[in-house]
C-alpha positions in Angstrom: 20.7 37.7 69.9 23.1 38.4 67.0 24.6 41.8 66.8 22.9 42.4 63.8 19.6 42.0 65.6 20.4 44.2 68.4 21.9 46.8 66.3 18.2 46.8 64.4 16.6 47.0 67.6 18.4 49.8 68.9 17.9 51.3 66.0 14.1 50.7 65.8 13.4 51.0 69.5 14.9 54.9 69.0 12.1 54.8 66.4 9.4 53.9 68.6 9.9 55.9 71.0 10.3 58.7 68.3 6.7 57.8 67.1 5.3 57.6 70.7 6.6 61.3 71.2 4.8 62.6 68.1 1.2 63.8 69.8 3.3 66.3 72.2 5.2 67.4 69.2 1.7 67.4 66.9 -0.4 68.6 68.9 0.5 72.1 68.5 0.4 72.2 64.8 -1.8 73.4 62.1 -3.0 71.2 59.4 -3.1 73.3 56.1 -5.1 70.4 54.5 -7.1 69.5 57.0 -8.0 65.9 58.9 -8.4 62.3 57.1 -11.4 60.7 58.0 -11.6 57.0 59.0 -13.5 56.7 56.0 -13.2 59.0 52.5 -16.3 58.9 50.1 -16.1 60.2 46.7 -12.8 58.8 46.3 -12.3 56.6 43.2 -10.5 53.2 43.2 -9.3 52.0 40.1 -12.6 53.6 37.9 -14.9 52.6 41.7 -16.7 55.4 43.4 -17.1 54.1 46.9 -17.3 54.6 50.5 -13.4 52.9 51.4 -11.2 53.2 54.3 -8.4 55.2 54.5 -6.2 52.9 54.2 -7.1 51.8 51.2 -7.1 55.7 50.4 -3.9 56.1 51.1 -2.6 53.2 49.4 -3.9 54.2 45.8 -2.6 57.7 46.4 1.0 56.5 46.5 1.1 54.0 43.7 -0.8 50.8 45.1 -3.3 49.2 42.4 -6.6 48.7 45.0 -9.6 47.0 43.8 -12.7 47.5 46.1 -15.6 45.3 46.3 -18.6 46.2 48.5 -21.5 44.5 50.2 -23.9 45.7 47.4 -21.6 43.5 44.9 -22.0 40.3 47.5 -25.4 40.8 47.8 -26.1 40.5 43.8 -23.2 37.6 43.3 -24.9 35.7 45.7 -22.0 33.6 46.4 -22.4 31.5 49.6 -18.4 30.8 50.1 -15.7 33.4 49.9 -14.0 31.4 47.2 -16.9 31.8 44.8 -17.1 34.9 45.6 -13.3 36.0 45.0 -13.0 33.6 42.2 -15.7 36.1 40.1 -15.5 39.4 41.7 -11.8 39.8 42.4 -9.2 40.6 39.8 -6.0 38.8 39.2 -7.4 35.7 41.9 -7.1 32.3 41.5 -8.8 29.6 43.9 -6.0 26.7 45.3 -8.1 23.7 46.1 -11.1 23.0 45.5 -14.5 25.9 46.8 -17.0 23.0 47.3 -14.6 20.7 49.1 -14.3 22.6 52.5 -10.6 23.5 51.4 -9.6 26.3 49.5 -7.0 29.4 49.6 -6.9 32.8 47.6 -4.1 33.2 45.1 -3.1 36.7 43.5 -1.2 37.5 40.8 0.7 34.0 40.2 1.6 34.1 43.9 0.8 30.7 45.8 -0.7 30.3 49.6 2.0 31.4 51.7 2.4 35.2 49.6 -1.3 36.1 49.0 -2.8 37.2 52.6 -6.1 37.0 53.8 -7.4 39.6 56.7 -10.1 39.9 58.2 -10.7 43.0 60.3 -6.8 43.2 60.7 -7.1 39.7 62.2 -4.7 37.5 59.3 -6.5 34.2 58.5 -2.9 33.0 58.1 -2.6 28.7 58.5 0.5 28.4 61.1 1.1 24.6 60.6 -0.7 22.2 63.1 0.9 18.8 62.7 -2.7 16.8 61.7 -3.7 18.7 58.9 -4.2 22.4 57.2 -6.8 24.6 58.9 -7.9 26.9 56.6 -8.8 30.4 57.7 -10.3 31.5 55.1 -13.0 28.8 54.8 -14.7 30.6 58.1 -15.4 33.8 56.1 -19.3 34.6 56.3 -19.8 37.0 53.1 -23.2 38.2 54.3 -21.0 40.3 56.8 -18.4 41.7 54.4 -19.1 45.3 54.3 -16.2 46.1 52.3 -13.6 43.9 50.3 -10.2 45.6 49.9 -7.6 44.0 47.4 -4.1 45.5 47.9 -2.2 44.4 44.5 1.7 44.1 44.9 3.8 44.0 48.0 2.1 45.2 51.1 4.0 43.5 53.8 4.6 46.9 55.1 1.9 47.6 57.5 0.1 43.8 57.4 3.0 41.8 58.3 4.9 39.1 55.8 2.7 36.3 54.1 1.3 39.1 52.1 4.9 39.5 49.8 2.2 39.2 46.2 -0.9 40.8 47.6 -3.1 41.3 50.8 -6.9 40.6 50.8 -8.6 43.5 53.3 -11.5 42.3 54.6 -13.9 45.1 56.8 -17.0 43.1 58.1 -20.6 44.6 58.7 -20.2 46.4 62.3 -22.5 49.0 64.9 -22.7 52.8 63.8 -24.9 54.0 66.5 -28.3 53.6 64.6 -30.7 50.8 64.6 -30.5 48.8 61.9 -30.1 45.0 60.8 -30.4 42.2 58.0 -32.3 38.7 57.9 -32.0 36.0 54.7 -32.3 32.8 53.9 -31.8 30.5 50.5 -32.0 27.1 49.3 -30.7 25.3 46.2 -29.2 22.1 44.2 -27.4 20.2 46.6 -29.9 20.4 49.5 -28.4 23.6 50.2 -29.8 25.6 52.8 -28.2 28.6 54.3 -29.7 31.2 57.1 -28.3 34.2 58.0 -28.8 37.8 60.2 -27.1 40.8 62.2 -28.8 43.4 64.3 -27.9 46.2 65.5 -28.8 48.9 68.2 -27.7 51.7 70.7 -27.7 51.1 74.1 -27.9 54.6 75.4 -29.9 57.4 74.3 -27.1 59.0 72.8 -25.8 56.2 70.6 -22.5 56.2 71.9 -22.5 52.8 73.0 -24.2 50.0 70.7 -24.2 46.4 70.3 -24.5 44.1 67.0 -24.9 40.6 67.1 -24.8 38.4 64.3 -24.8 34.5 62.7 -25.3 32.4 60.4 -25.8 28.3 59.0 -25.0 26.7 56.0 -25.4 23.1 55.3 -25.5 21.3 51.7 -25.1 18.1 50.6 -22.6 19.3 48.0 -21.6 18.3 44.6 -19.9 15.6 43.0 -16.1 16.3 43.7 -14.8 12.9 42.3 -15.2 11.1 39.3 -16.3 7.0 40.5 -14.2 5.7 38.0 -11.0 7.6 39.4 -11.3 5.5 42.8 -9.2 3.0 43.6 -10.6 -0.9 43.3 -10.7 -1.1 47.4 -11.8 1.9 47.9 -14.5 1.8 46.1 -15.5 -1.6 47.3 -15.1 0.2 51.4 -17.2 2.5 50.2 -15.4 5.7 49.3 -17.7 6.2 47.0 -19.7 9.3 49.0 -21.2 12.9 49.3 -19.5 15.9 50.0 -21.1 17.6 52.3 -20.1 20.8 54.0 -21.5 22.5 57.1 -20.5 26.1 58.4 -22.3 28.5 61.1 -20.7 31.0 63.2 -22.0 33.4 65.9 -20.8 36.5 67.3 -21.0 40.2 68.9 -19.8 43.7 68.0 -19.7 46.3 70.1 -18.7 50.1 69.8 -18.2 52.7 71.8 -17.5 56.1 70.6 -15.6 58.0 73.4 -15.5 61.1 71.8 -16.1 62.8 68.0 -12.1 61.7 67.8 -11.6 58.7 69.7 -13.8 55.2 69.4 -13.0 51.7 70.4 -14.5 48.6 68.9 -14.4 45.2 70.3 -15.3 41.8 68.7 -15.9 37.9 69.2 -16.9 35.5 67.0 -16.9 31.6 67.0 -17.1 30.0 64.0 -17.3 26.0 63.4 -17.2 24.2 60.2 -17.6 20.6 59.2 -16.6 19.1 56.0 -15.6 15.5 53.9 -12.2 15.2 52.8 -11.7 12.1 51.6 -9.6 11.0 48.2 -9.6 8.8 45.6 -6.5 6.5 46.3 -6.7 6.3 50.3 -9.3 7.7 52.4 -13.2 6.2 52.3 -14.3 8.8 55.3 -12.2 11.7 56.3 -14.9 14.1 58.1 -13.1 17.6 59.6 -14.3 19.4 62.5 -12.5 23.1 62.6 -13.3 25.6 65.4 -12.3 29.0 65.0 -12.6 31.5 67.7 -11.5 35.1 67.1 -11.5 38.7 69.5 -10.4 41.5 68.6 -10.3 45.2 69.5 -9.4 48.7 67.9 -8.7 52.0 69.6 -8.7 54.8 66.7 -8.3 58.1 68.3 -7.2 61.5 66.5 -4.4 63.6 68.2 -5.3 66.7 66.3 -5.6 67.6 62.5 -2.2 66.5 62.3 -1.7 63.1 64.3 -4.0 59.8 64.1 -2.8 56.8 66.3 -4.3 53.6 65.9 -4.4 50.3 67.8 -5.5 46.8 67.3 -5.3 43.6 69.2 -6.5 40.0 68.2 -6.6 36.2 69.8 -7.7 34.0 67.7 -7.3 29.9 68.8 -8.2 27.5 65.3 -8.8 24.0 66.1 -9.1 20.4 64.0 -10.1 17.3 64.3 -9.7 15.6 61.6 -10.6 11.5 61.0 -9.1 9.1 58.1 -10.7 5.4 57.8 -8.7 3.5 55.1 -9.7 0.3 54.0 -7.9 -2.8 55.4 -6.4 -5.3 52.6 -6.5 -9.3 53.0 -3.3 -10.2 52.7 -3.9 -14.0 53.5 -3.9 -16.4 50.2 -6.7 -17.9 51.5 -8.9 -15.0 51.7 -10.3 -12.9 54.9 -13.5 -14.2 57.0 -15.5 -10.7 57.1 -16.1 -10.5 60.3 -19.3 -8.7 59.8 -21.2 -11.3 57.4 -19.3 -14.0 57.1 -18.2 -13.3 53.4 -14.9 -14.6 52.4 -12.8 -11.9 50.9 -10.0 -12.8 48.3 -7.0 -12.2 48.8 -6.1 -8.5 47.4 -9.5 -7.7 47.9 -10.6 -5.4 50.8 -11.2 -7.6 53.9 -14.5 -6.1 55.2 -12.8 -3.8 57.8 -11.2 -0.5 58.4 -9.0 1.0 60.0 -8.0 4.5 61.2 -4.3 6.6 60.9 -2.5 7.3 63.9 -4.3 10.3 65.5 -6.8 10.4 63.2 -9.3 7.9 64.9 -12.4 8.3 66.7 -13.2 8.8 70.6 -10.2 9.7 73.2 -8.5 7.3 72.5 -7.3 8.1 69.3 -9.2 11.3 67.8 -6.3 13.9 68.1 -6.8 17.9 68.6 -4.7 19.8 66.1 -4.3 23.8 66.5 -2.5 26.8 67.4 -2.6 30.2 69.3 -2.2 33.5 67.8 -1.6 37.0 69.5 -1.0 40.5 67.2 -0.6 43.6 68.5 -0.3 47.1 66.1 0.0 50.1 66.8 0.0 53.1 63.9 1.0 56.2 64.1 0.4 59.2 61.5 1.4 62.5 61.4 1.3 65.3 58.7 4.0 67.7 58.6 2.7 70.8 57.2 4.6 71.7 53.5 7.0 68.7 54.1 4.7 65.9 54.0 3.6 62.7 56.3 5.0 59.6 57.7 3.7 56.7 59.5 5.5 55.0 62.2 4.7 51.4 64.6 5.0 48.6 65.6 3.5 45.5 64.8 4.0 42.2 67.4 2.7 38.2 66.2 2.8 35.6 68.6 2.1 32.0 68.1 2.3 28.7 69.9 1.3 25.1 68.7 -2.2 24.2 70.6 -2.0 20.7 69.4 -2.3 17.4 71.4 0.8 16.2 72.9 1.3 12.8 70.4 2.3 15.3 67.7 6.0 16.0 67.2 5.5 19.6 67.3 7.0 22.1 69.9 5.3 24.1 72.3 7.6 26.8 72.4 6.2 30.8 71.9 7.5 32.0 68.4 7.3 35.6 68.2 7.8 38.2 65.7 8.4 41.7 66.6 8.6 44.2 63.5 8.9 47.8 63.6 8.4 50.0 60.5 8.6 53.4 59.1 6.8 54.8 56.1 7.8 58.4 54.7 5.8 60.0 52.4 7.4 63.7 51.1 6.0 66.9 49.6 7.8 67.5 46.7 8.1 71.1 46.1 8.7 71.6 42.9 5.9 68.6 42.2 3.2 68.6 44.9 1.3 66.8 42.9 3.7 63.9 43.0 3.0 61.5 45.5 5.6 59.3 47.1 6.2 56.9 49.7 9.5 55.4 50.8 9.3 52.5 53.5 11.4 50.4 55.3 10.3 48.0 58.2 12.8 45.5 60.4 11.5 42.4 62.1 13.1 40.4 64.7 12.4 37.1 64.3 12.0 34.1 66.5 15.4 33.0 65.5 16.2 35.9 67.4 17.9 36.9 63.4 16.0 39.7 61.9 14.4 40.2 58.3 14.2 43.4 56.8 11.8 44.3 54.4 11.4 47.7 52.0 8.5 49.1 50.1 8.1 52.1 47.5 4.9 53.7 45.7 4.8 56.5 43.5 2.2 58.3 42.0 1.7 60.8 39.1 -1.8 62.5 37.7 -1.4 63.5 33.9 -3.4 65.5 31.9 -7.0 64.5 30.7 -7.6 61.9 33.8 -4.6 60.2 32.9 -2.0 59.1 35.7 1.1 56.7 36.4 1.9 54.7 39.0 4.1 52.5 40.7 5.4 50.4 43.9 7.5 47.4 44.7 8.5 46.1 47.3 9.9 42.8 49.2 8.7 40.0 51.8 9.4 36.8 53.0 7.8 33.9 54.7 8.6 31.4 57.7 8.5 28.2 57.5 5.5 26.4 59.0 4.8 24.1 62.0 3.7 21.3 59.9 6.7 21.7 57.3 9.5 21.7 59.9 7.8 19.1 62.3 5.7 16.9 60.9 5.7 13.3 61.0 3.7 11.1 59.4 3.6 7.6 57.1 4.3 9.7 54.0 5.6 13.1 54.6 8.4 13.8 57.2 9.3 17.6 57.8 12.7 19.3 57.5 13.6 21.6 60.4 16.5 23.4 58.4 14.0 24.9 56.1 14.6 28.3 55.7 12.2 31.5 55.0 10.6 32.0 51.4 11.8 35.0 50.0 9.7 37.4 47.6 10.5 40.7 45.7 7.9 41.7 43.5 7.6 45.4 41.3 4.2 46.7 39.8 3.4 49.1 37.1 0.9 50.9 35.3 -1.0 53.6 33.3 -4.4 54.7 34.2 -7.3 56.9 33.1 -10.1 58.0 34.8 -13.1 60.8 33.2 -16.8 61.1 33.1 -18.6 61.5 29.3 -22.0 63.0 30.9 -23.9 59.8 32.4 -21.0 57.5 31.4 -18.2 57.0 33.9 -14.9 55.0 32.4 -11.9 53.7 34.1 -9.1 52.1 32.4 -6.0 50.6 33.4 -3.0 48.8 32.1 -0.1 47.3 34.2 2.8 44.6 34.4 4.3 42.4 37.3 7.4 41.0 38.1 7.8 38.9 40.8 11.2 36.6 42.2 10.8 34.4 44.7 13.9 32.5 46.2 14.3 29.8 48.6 10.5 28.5 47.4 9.3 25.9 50.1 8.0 23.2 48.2 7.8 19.6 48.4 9.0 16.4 47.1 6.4 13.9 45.1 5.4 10.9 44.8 7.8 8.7 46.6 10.9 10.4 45.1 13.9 8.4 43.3 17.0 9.7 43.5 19.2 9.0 40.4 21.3 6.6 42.1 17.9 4.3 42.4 18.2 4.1 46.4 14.4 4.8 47.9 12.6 7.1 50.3 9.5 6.1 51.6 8.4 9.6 53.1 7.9 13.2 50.9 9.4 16.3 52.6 9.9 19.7 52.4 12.9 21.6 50.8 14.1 25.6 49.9 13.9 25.4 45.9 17.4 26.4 44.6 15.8 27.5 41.6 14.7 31.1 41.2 10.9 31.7 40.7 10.4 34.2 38.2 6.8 35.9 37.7 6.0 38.2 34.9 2.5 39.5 34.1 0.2 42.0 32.3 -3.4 43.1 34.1 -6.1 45.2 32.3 -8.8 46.6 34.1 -12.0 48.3 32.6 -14.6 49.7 34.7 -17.8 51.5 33.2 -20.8 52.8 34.1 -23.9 54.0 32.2 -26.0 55.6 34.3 -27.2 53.9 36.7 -28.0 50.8 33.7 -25.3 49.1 32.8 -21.9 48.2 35.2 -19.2 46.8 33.5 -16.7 45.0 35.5 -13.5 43.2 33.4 -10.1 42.1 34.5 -7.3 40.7 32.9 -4.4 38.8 33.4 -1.2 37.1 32.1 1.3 35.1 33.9 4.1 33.9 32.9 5.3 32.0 36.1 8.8 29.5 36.0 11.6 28.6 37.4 14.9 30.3 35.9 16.9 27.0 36.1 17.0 23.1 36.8 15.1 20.5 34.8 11.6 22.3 34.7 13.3 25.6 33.7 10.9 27.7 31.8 7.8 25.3 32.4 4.8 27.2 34.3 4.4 26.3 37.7 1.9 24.3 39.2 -1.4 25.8 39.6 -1.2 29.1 38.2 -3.3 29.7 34.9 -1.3 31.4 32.3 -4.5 33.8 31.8 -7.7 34.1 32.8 -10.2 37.2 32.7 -13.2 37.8 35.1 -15.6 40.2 36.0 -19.5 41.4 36.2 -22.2 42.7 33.5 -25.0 43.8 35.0 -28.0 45.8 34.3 -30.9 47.8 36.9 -33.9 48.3 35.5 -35.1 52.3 35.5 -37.7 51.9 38.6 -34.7 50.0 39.7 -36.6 46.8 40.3 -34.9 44.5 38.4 -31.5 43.7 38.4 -29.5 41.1 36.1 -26.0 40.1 36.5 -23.7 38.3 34.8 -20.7 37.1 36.1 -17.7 34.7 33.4 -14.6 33.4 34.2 -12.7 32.5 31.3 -8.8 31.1 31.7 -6.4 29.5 29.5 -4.0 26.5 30.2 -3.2 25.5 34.3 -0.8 22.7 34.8 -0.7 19.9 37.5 2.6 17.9 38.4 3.0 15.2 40.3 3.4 10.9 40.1 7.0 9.4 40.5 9.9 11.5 40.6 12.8 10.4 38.9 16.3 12.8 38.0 14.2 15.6 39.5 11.2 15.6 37.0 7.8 14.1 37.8 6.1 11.9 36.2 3.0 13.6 34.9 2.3 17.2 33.7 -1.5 18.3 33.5 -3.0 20.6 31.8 -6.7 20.8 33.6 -7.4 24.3 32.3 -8.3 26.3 29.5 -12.1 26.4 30.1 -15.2 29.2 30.5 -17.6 29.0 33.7 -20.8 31.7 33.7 -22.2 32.5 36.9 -25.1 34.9 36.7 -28.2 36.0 39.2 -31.9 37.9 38.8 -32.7 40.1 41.4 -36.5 41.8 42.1 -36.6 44.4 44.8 -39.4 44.8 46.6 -40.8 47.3 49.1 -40.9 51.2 49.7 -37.0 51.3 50.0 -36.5 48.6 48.1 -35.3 46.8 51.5 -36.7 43.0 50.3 -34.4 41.3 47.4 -35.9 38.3 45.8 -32.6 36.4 43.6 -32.8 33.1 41.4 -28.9 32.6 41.3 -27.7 30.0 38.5 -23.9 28.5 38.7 -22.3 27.3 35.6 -25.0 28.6 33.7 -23.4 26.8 30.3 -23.0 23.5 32.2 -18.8 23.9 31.6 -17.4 20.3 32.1 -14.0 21.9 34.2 -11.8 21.0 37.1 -11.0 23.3 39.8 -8.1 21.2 40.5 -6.3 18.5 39.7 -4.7 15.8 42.1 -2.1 12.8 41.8 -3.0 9.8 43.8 -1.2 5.8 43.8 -2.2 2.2 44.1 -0.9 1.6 47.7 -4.3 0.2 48.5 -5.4 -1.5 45.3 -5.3 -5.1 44.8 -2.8 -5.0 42.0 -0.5 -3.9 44.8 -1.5 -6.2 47.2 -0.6 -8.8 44.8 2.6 -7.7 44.1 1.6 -7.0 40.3 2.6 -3.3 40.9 5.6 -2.1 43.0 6.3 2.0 44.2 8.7 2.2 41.9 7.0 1.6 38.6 5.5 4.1 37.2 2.3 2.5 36.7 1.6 2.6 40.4 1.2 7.0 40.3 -2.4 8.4 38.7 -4.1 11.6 38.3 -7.6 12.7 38.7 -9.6 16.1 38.3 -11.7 17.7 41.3 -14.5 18.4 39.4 -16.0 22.3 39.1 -19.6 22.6 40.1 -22.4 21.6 37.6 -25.4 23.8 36.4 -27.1 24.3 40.0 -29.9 26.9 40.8 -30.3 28.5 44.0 -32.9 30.9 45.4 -33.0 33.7 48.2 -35.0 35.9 50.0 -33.3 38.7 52.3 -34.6 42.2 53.6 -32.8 44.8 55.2 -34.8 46.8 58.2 
C-alpha cells in the first residue's frame, strides 16, 4: 500500500470511527427543527409536488437539479422497457443502443455509459466487464414496479459510488407497507407482444409489523424490424441472417418488511430476473441469441437514533450471468465450389458453402457454450446527524466488491477487486444567512490498486424573493477500467491492461422559480453544464492504420489524450392547471468535443447536440379519461467509425435530427377508479429514424473472398442505421385492489 493510501486511511478510519461514535454523542440532544422522515410529502422537485425520499430531499435543498418521476407517470406512458420509458419521461437522457434490440444504456447530460449510473434500490446496475460480451443491467428493469424514479443531475459520486461522475438514475421499486394491497395487468400489441404482470402484498401478523410482497412478471414479442435487408452482407443474407428480433424478459421475486419499532425497520429483497434476446448484425452474425440471468438480494436497516441522528445500512449480492451464441456463415474458398453437405448443391466459390460455424466460446452445448459473469458485494453505511444552530453532516462508508464469475477459457482473472471509500459531507448553518443552504463534501477511496482516488462535491442553495431561487453544485469522479477492456481477447478486439481510470469533473448551474396563480401551478428553470473528462477509455476502429502503413488486425482500448469538454444549457417547464392539463418540457444543448487532436471541436459520437422531451396530458373532470402525449424532438447525432487512417475514421454520420410522438388513452373504471383501460400508440407520425447507427465490413462477403476487396481499402468499411420503432399500437388492461 503506498503511503499516500495509508495516510488516507488513517485519516478516514479516524473518521469512521468518529461517525460510529455520533449516537452516544446524539443521543442526548435536542432537535430545534425536529426529525426528517424517510419520506417528505409536500416537497416540491423542480415545479413536482410529490411523495420523494429524503434523499432526494436533501439533494435539491443543497443545490442538486432532481427530477422525479412516479409510478402514476409509468402507468400512463405505458412504456414496457425502461429505455422507452426514460427516453420520454426523463430530462436531459439519451438511449445508447438500440431499446428494442435487448441492449441499451441510459445517457445524461452528454455523459456516455461509464458516467451516467443506474440504481436500483441502492443496488448499481453497473456492467463490470465479463470477457464474452456486455450484460446490461439495466435491461432487467420491470417498470410496473418502479414506485418512484429519482434523477440526480450533476456529479453525485458522493454517496452512490463513481460511475455516476454526470448523473445517477435512483430507482425505488414498489415494496410492503403493512397493508394489504396489490396490482395485476396484462397487454398485447404490434409485434406479437404480450406482457403479464403483478405484486401482492400482505401482513403476516395482526399488527402489520411483518409483511411479505411477492411479485413478477413476462414479456415476450416478436419485435420490430432492427435492420434494413439491403444493409446485410451478400453471405449473410444467403445463411440466413435475414431474421426477427425477438426479446423475452420475466423476473420473479419477494419483499419482505419488518418494522422493529416506530424508528427502526429492516427490508430484505430477492429477485431473479432472466432475459433472452437476438443480437445478431449485419456484416457477421446470422444467429446470435443471449441468455442473461440476473439474480439480486439486498437488505436495508434504517433506524433513527433520536431527532438528531439517522443511521442507515444497506447490503446487496447480485451474480449477472451470459450466454451468449454467434453462428457466422462459413465461405467456400475452393475454385471449384463447395458440395453442401446438406442438399447436395454446389456452392461457388465466394459464395457461402451451406454451413456454419460458431466463435470460440460462443457455441452451443458444453462443449463450447461459454458462461460469462461476475459477482458483486456493496456494503453502506450512512450516518446523519444535526447539530443544533450549527448545522448537519453526513458521514460512512461505502465497500464494492467484485470478482469475474466467468468460465475458465476466458483470459480474465479471478482475483477480488475491492473498493473501499469513505466519505464526509458537511452541511453548515450560516448565521448571518440561515436561509443559505450549503454542502461541502469530500470522499477518499482506496482502490484495488491498493492507490486511492479522491473525489469532492459542493451544492449551494439560495431562495429569492417571489419563488425565485439559485443554485449550484459540482463536483468530480472517475471510472475503472473494466474486465473486458483490460482482459479481453478475441479475433478482433484485444484488451490493454495499462488502461488507466476515466476521469470526470463536471459543474451545474441554474435559476429557478416556483409560485401557484390560484389553480395554476408553474415551475421554471434555466441552467448550464460544464463537464471535462480526461483519460476517456475509448477504442480503436475499424482495423486501424497507423501512418506508417504497418497493420493491426485486432481493435483495442486506449486513455484518450485529448480533453473531453461538455458544455450545455437545460430548460425545464412544469405546469399544472388544475387537475386538467400537465405540462411536462425539457430542454437541452450539448455541445460535446474534444479540446485537441484531429477531431478537435467535432461532437462526439452519440450525443445529440439538442433534443427536447416531455408529456401533455389532459384528465377529464369525472376524471375518467385521460390523454397523453408524449414528443421527442432532437437535432443532429453523429456516428464514427470505418477505417482509421492518421487518427481520423473513415465515416462521420449524422443519423439524427428527427421527431418521434408517443402518446396513450386511458379510461378508468370502477368505484376508485382502480381498473385502467389504455390504447398506447408509438411513433404516432410513423417518423422514419434510427436509434443508432453502426459501422460493419466485408470480411464475409464474397468480394472478399475473392480477393476483389482487401482490409485496407476503404471500400471494405460500411454503415447502417438500427432502425427506431414503426407506428405500433398496443393495449392494456390493469386494476389495482
Amino acid at each position: 500500500m503506498t503511503a499516500k493510501s495509508v495516510s488516507s486511511l488513517a485519516g478516514y478510519v479516524g473518521l469512521l470511527l468518529a461517525s460510529a461514535a455520533i449516537p452516544s454523542l446524539a443521543l442526548a440532544a435536542e432537535d430545534a427543527d425536529g426529525p426528517r422522515s424517510n419520506e417528505v410529502s409536500g416537497v416540491e422537485v423542480i415545479g413536482r409536488r410529490e411523495v420523494v425520499t429524503a434523499t432526494a430531499i436533501e439533494a435539491v435543498e443543497y443545490g442538486n437539479a432532481v427530477q422525479i418521476v412516479t409510478a402514476e407517470d409509468v402507468r400512463v406512458s405505458g412504456a414496457t422497457n425502461f429505455a422507452e420509458l426514460a427516453q420520454f419521461l426523463v430530462k436531459g437522457v439519451n438511449i445508447g443502443y438500440s431499446p428494442d434490440e435487448g441492449e441499451y444504456t441510459i445517457r445524461l447530460d452528454g455523459g456516455g455509459d461509464r458516467d451516467t449510473l443506474v440504481v436500483r434500490d441502492g443496488v448499481p446496475l453497473y456492467d463490470r466487464g465479463p470477457a464474452l460480451e456486455d450484460i446490461w443491467g439495466s435491461t432487467t428493469i420491470d417498470p410496473h414496479m418502479i414506485e418512484t424514479m429519482e434523477v440526480f443531475r450533476g456529479g453525485n459520486s458522493l454517496f452512490f459510488g463513481s460511475n455516476g461522475g454526470i448523473g445517477v438514475v435512483s430507482l425505488v421499486s414498489k415494496r410492503p407497507d403493512g397493508s394489504r394491497k396489490g396490482e395485476f395487468g396484462v397487454s398485447y400489441g404490434s409485434f406479437e407482444t404480450r406482457e403479464i404482470w403483478g405484486n401482492y402484498s400482505f401482513p403476516i401478523d395482526e399488527e402489520g409489523r411483518h409483511s411479505l410482497m411477492f411479485y413478477g412478471s413476462m414479456l415476450a414479442t416478436d419485435g420490430p424490424r432492427i435492420f434494413n435487408p439491403d444493409d446485410l452482407v451478400d453471405n449473410v443474407r444467403l445463411a440466413g441472417g435475414q431474421q426477427d428480433y425477438p426479446l423475452n424478459r420475466n423476473e420473479i421475486g419477494v419483499k419482505y418488511l419488518w418494522k422493529i419499532s416506530e424508528d427502526t425497520e429492516l427490508r430484505l429483497n430477492g429477485e431473479y430476473t432472466e432475459s433472452w434476446f437476438q443480437d445478431s448484425f449485419p456484416s457477421s452474425e446470422i444467429h446470435s441469441p443471449n441468455t442473461v440471468r440476473y439474480p439480486i438480494f439486498d437488505a436495508a436497516l434504517d433506524h433513527r437514533w433520536s431527532e438528531h441522528l439517522r443511521t442507515e445500512v444497506a447490503a446487496y449480492y447480485s451474480n449477472p450471468k451470459i450466454w451468449n451464441t454467434e453462428l457466422y456463415p462459413d465461405i467456400c474458398l475452393v475454385q471449384a465450389g463447395c458440395k453442401d453437405p446438406a442438399t447436395g448443391v454446389i456452392h461457388p466459390f465466394g459464395e457461402w458453402s451451406g454451413l456454419v460455424f460458431a466463435a470460440a466460446n460462443h457455441g452451443y452445448g458444453a462443449s463450447n457454450e461459454r458462461r460469462a459473469g461476475f459477482k458483486e458485494m456493496g456494503l453502506t453505511m450512512r450516518n446523519t446527524v444535526a447539530f443544533e444552530e450549527l448545522g448537519e453532516a453526513v458521514a460512512g462508508v461505502q465497500i464494492v466488491s467484485y470478482h469475474d464469475d466467468s468460465a475458465v477459457e476466458f483470459p480474465v482473472p479471478d482475483d477480488t477487486a475491492t473498493t473501499t471509500g469513505f466519505f464526509v459531507d458537511v452541511r453548515p448553518r450560516i448565521p448571518f444567512s440561515p436561509s443559505t443552504k450549503l454542502s461541502l463534501a469530500v470522499r477518499t477511496d482506496i482502490l484495488p490498486s491498493e492507490d486511492s482516488e479522491t473525489i469532492w462535491k459542493f451544492g449551494l442553495r439560495q431562495p429569492l424573493p417571489w419563488g425565485f431561487y439559485v443554485r449550484a453544485n459540482g463536483g468530480t469522479s472517475y471510472s475503472l477500467p473494466r474486465n473486458t477492456e483490460l482482459f479481453n481477447e478475441t479475433l478482433t478486439v484485444k484488451g490493454n491492461p495499462d488502461l488507466q481510470a476515466e476521469h470526470t469533473e463536471t459543474y451545474n448551474a441554474g435559476v429557478g422559480f416556483e409560485g401557484s396563480y390560484g389553480d395554476i401551478r408553474v415551475g421554471l428553470e434555466v441552467s448550464g453544464f460544464k463537464t471535462e473528462i480526461t483519460d476517456r477509455i475509448r477504442t480503436t476502429t475499424g482495423f486501424p492504420v497507423p501512418p506508417e502503413g504497418a497493420f493491426d488486425a485486432r481493435n483495442t482500448y486506449y486513455n484518450d489524450p485529448a480533453l473531453t469538454k461538455i458544455l450545455g444549457a437545460t430548460a425545464d417547464l412544469n405546469v399544472a392547471i388544475g387537475d386538467a392539463w400537465k405540462v411536462n418540457l425539457g430542454y437541452t444543448s450539448q455541445d460535446a468535443s474534444a479540446d485537441s487532436g484531429l477531431q478537435k471541436g467535432e461532437q462526439i459520437g452519440e450525443t445529440p447536440a439538442w433534443f427536447w422531451s416531455g408529456t401533455v396530458s389532459w384528465t377529464s373532470p369525472d376524471r375518467r379519461w385521460n390523454v397523453a402525449v408524449m414528443p421527442r424532438v432532437q437535432g443532429s447525432e453523429w456516428a464514427t467509425g470505418g477505417l482509421t487512417i492518421k487518427g481520423r475514421p473513415q465515416y462521420r454520420t449524422n443519423f439524427g435530427n428527427y421527431a418521434v410522438v408517443n402518446a396513450t388513452i386511458n379510461y378508468f373504471m370502477g368505484k376508485e377508479m382502480q381498473h385502467q383501460l389504455q390504447l398506447r400508440i408509438v411513433n404516432l407520425l410513423d417518423e422514419d429514424y434510427a436509434e443508432r447507427y453502426g459501422f460493419g465490413n466485408l470480411r464475409y462477403s464474397q468480394a472478399y473472398a475473392r480477393g476483389q476487396v482487401k482490409t485496407t481499402d476503404p471500400s471494405y468499411y460500411y454503415g447502417y442505421p438500427f432502425e427506431g420503432k414503426p407506428r405500433s399500437f398496443y393495449l392494456s388492461f390493469s386494476t389495482r385492489f
